[in-house]
Structure formats: C-alpha cells, structure tokens
C-alpha positions in Angstrom: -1.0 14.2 2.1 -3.3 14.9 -0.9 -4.2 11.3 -3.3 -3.3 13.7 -6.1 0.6 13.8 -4.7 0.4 10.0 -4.7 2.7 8.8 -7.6 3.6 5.1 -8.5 7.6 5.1 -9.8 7.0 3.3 -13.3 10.6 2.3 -12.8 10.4 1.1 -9.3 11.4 -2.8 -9.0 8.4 -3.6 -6.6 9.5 -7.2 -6.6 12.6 -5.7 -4.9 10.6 -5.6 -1.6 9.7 -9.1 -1.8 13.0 -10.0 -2.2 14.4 -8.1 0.6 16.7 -5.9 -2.0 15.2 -2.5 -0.7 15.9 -2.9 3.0 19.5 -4.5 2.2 20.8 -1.9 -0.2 19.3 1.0 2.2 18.6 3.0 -1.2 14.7 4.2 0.1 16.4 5.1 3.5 18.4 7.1 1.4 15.5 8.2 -0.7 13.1 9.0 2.6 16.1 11.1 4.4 16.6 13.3 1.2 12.6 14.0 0.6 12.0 12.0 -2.5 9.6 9.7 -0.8 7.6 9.5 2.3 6.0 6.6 2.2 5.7 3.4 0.4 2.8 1.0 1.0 2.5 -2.8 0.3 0.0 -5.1 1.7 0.2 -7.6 4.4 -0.2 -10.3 1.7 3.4 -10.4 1.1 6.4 -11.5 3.1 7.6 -8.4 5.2 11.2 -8.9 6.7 11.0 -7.5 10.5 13.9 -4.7 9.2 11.6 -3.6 6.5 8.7 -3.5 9.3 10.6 -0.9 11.6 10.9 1.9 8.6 9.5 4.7 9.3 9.1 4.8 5.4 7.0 1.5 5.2 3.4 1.7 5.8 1.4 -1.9 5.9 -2.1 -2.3 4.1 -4.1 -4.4 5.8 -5.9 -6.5 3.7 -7.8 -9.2 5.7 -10.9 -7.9 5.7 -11.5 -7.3 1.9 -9.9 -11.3 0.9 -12.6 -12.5 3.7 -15.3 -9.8 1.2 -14.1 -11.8 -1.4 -14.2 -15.1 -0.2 -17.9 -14.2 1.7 -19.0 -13.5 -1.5 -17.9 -16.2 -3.4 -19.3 -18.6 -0.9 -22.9 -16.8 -1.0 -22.8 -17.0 -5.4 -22.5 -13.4 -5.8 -20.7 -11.3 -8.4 -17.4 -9.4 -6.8 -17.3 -7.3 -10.0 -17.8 -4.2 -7.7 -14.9 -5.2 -5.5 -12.7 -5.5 -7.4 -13.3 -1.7 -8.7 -11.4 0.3 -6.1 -11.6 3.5 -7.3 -14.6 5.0 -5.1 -13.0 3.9 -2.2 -9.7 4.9 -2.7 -11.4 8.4 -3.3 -13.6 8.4 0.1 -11.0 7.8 1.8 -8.6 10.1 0.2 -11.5 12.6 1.0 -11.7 11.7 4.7 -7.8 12.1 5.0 -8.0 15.5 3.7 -10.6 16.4 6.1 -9.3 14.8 8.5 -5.8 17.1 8.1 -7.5 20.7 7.4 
C-alpha cells in the first residue's frame, strides 16, 4: 500500500469505534468484503472491544512508546514541539513500506 492511497472519510463517525457502533452494525465488514476499505487504524489509546480486535480490517497503533517520548521529555524540561510534528515520520516510514513491498 502506497501513503498516497491512504484516505481519511471526512464523513466517517470515528467516535463510532469508541462506541462499539462499527463492530455492532457490521457496516465496515461490509465495507472490507466489497473493496472499499482495507484497513482502518486506531491507536491503542482507546477502548478496543475484543470483536473489534479479531477484524481482519482493524489494525492497532501502538502508541506506548511515543506517550513515554512525551512524558521523558517533559520530565527532562525540553520542548516536544518536534513531536508532535509527524509528518517526517509518517513519510519514512511510508518510504520503508514501499521498499519493503517492491
């Protein structure tokens, strides 16, 4: 998968997966069987319902490392201006990925 093909629904009700809507209503199983999605990602800093876990449409974020970044650097009195700015890292790794699948 290429970052470019990587499209946020403005419409999508992201609270939805929160609130266990999107698991109940089986609307993205829908949506995954007939192509229009293939993944949807959401970090571990939200409550994931063990039915939501076993989609093979749901992919977890792990975000433990960068919150204990933040918190590191809060503790040492440094500015966490540059984390917060994810835009080169999204691309290195988008770069590795496509490496990775040629």
């Amino acid at each position: 998968m290429n970052y470019k093909d990587v499209q946020p629904d403005p419409n999508f009700d992201w609270g939805a997966i929160d609130k266990k809507e999107v698991v109940k209503d089986e609307s993205m199983d829908k949506a995954y069987e007939d192509g229009a999605i293939s993944k949807i990602f959401t970090t571990n800093l939200i409550y994931r319902t063990p039915e939501l876990l076993s989609r093979e449409w749901y992919c977890e974020v792990n975000l433990c490392k960068y919150v204990a970044l933040i918190i590191d650097t809060l503790n040492h009195d440094m500015t966490i201006s540059d984390l917060l700015n994810p835009v080169s890292g999204i691309h290195n790794l988008m770069d590795k990925v496509n490496k990775a699948e040629k």
